[in-house]
C-alpha positions as CSV (number, residue, x, y, z in Angstrom):
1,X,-127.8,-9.8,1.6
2,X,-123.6,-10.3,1.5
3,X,-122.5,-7.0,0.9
4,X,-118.6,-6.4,0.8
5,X,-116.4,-3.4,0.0
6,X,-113.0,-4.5,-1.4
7,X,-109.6,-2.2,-1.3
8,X,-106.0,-2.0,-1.1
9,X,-105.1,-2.3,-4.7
10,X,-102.9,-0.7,-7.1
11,X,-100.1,-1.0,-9.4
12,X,-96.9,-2.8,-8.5
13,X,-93.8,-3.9,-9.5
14,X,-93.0,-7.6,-9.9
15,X,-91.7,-9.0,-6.0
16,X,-93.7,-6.3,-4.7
17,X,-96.5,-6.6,-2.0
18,X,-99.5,-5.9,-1.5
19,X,-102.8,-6.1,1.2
20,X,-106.4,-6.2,0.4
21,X,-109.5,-5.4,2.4
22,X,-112.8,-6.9,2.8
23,X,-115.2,-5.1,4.7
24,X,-118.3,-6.2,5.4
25,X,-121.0,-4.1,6.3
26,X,-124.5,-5.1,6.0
27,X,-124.0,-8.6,8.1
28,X,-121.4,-10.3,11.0
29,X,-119.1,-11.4,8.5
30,X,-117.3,-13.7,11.6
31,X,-120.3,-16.0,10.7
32,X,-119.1,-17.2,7.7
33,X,-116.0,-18.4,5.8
34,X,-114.9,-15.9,3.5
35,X,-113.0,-16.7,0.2
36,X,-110.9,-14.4,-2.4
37,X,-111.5,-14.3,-5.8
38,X,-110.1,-12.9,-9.1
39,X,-110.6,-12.0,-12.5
40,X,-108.1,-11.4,-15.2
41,X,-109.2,-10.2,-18.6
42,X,-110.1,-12.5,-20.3
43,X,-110.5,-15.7,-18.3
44,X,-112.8,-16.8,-16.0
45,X,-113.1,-15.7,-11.7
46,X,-111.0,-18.0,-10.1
47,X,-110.9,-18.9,-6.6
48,X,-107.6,-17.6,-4.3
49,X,-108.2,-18.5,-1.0
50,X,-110.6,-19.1,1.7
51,X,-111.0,-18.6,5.7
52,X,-113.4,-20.8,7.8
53,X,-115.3,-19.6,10.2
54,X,-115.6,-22.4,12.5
55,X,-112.0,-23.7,12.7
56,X,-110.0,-20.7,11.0
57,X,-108.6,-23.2,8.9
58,X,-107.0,-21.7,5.6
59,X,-107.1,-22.7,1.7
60,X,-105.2,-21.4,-1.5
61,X,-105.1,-21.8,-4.7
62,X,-101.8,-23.6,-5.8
63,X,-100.7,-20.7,-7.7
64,X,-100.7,-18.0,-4.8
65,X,-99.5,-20.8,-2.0
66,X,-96.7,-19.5,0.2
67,X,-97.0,-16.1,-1.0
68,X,-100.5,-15.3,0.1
69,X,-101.8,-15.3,3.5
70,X,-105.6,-14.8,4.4
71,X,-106.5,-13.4,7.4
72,X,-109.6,-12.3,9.3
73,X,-110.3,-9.2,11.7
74,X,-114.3,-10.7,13.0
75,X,-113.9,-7.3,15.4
76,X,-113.3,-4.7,12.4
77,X,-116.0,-7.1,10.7
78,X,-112.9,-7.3,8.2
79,X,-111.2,-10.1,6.4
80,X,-107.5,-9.1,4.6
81,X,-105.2,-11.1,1.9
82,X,-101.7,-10.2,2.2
83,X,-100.4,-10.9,-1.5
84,X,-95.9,-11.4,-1.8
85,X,-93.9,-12.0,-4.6
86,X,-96.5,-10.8,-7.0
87,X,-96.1,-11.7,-10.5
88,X,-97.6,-10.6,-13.7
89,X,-100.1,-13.4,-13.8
90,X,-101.5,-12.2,-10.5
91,X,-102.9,-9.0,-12.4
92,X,-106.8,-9.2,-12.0
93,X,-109.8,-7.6,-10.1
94,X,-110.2,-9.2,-7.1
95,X,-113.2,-10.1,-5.1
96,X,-114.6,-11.0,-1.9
97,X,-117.7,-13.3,-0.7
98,X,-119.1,-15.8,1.8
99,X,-117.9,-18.9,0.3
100,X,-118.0,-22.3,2.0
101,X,-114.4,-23.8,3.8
102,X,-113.3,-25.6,6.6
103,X,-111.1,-28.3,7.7
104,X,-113.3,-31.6,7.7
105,X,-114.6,-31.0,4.0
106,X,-112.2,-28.6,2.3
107,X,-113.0,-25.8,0.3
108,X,-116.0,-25.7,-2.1
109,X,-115.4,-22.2,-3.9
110,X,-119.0,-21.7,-4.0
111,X,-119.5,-17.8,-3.6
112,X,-122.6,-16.5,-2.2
113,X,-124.6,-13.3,-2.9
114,X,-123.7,-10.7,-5.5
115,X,-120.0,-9.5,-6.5
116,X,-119.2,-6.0,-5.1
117,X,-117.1,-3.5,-7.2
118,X,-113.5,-5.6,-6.8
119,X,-110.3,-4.0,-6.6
120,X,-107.8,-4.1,-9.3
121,X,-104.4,-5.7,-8.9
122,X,-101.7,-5.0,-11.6
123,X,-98.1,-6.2,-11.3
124,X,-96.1,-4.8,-14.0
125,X,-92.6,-3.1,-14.2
């Protein structure tokens, strides 16, 4: 069982910043690629970005590319997205899980395992 506890959100102005936790607790999360999700009222989840496990190769989402940067801690058993230049449209919960990304056959955005509580985002002025 994929268990993840998501943090770091909050309300922010547009250009702001922000950084989000993922920490895994029930299993090694260095094991697997870990991808970034989000929901916005309304729409569908979507997936950010993602963080392989073999390679450390890195995927985004066009929308967030050159603004966000995943990262991974495999000793704090934590991974981390550092969101810039945040814009209304980023507004959403967001969400972590095992997902499946790496460099020889891209990013599938195929989460694994049931969604933990998210963390809301809202960029607003």
């Amino acid at each position: 069982q994929f268990e993840f506890v998501e943090s770091g959100g909050g309300l922010v102005q547009p250009g702001g910043s922000l950084r989000l936790s993922c920490a895994a607790s029930s299993f090694t999360l260095g094991h697997y690629a870990i991808g970034w999700f989000r929901q916005a009222p309304g729409k569908e989840r979507e997936g950010v970005s993602c963080i392989s496990s073999s390679d450390g190769s890195t995927f985004y989402a066009d929308s967030v590319k050159g603004r966000f940067t995943i990262s991974r801690d495999n000793a704090e058993n934590t991974a981390y997205l550092r969101m810039n230049s945040l814009k209304p449209e980023d507004t959403a919960v967001y969400y972590c899980a095992v997902d499946l990304c790496d460099a020889p056959t891209g990013w599938a955005r195929t989460p694994f395992g049931s969604w933990g509580q998210g963390t809301q985002v809202t960029v607003s002025s």
